[in-house]
N, C-alpha and C positions, 0 to 999 in steps of 0.2 A: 259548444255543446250541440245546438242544433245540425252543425256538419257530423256530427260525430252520428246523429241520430239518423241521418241521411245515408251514409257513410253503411253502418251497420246491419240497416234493413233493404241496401239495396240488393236487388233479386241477379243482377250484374256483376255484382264484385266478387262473387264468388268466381264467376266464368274470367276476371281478373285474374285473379291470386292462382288461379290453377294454371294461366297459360303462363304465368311470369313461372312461375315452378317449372315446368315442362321446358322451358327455355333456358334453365338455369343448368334444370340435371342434362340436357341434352348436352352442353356447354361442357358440365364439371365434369361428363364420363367419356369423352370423345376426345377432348381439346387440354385436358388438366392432367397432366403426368406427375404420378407422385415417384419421389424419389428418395430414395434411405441417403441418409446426414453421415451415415458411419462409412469408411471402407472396408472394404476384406482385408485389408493388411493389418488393420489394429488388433492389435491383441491384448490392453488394458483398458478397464473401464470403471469410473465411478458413478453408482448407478445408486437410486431406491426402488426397494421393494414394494410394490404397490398391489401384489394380488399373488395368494399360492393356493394350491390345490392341494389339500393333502392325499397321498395316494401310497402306490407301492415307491413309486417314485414320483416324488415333486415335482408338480409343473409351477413355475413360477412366475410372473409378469413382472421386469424391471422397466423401469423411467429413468432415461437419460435426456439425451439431444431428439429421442424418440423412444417409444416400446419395442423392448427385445424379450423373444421368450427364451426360456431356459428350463431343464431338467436335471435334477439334482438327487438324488438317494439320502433320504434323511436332513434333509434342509434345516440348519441349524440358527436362523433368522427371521425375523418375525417383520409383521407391514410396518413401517416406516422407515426401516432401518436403511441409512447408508452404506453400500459397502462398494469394495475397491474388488475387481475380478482379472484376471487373468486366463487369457482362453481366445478363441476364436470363433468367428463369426461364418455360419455355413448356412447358404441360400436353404429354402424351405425349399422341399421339392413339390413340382407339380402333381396333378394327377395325371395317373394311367389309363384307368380305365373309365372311361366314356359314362356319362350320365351320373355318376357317383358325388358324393359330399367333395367338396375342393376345397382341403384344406389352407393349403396354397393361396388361392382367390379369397378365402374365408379371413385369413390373416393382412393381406394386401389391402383390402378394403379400408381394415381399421391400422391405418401406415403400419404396419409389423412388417420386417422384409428379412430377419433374421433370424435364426435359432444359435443360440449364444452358448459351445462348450466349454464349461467349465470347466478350469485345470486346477485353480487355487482363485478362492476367496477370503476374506478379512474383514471385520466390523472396522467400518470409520467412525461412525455414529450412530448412539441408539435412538429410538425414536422415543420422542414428545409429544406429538400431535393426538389429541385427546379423541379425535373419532378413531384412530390405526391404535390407541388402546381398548377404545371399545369392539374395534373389529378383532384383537387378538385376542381379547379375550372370548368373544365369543366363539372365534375357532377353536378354541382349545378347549370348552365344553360342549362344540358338537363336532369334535373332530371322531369320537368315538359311538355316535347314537349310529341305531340303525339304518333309519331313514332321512340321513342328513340332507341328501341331496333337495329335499322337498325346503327343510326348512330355507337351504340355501337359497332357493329360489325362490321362494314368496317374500321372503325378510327381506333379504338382500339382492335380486333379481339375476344372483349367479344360478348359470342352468350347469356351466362345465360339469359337477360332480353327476349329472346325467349319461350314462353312455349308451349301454343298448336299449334300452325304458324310452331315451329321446328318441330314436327312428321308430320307435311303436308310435309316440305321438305325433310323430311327423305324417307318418301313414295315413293316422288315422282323421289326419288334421284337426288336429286338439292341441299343437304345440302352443296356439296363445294360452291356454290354460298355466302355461308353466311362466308369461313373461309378467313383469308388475308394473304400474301403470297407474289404470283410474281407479281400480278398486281400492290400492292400498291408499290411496291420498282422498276417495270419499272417506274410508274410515277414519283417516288422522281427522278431516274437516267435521266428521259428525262428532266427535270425542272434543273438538275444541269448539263445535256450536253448545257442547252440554256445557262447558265450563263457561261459555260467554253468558249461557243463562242464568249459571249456577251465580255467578261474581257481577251482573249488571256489568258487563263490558261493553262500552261503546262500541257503534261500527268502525270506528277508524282505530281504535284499539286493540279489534279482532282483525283486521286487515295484518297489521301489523305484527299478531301474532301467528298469523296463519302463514305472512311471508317467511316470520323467524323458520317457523317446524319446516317448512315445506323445501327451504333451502337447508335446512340440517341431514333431511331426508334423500336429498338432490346430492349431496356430498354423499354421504352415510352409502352410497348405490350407485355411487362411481359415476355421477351424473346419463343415466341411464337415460333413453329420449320418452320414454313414454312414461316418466315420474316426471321431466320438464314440462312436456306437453300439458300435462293431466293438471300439473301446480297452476300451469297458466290459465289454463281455461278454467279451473273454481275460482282461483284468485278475477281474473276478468270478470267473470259473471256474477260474484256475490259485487263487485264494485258497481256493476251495470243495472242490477236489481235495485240497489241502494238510490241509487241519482233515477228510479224511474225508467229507463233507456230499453227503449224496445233492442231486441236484436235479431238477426236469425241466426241458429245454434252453427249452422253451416259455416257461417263466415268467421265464427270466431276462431271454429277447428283452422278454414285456409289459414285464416293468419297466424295461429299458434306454430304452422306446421313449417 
């Protein structure tokens, strides 16, 4: 405990954790080639549906051996389902013109290295996973509100349904206002300190409830990094308050990150 308290408030570690970072992404973005699992020759796949955009036309996110995006006209399958595709696999193109949004680079980053045309699809499997029925149903009651793109994006930290509205807040640099993060998991922690009140919950009681929500919430948001970050650091610091334990806030963020 004592090292831990050492550990925490030294005015050093943080100039630690930052150069090991700096070392790591230096390493991951120079020296780490990511490469697509699939070939261009394949042309079936059994894949789940893990993310669709309702639109004129369907954008869709499937999970296989990795994420392929796909576009569809009336997309007749819902998040968890398995299905069997028939189609082919054509590189995303680059961009043209100079300084512009890359879309390209924007999908590469997060391994997507294909846009998958559908010729023929098929249900394998309907889904069971009880958070892809709480997501489908809430698609289907804000598939039609006005201003869904907002809800999408504070609930569930989807920005996609933004399209000329996000380059205004990029402009105007206000786009953190659209991502989710610490404010949505302060409000889940202030809603479950009322009930720790409300019911005399012990502290290791409310630890434990707060890991439950906050990994419900981590799932629930497609494991989003600033709803992990945000879990870690309440979760550490209501732990570090408890035992006493000085810290500086600095160091917790290096290490969370």
């Amino acid at each position: 405990m004592k090292k831990l308290k050492i550990i925490l408030q030294c005015k050093y570690y943080a100039f630690l954790i930052l150069l090991i970072v700096v070392i790591i992404g230096f390493f991951r973005i120079n020296y780490c080639s990511h490469k697509s699992k699939y070939h261009d020759s394949q042309n079936e796949f059994y894949l789940k549906v893990i993310s669709i955009k309702y639109d004129e036309i369907d954008k869709i996110m499937f999970e296989g051996k990795e994420k392929i995006v796909a576009f569809y006209k009336d997309f007749p399958y819902m998040l968890g389902d398995k299905v069997k595709i028939k189609g082919t696999l054509v590189k995303i193109n680059n961009n043209t013109i100079p300084n512009l949004f890359n879309y390209c680079d924007y999908l590469e980053k997060r391994e997507i290295f294909f846009e998958l045309k559908i010729q023929n699809i098929e249900l394998v499997n309907k889904n069971t996973q009880v958070i892809f029925k709480i997501k489908n149903y809430m698609n289907l009651r804000l598939k039609n509100f006005l201003n869904k793109e907002y809800i999408y994006a504070f609930l569930l930290g989807d920005i996609s349904y933004f399209n000329s509205s996000f380059l205004a807040y990029q402009k105007c640099g206000l786009v953190h206002l659209l991502t989710i993060g610490s404010f949505e998991i302060m409000i889940i922690t202030k809603i479950l300190t009322k009930i720790k009140e409300k019911f005399h919950l012990k502290d290791k009681s409310f630890w434990l409830l707060l890991l439950v929500f906050y990994l419900l919430y981590i799932i629930f948001t497609n494991g989003k990094v600033g709803v992990i970050r945000s879990s870690l650091y309440y979760l550490i610091t209501q732990i570090l308050k408890y035992y006493k334990i000085r810290y500086r806030s600095i160091n917790i963020i290096l290490l969370i990150c």
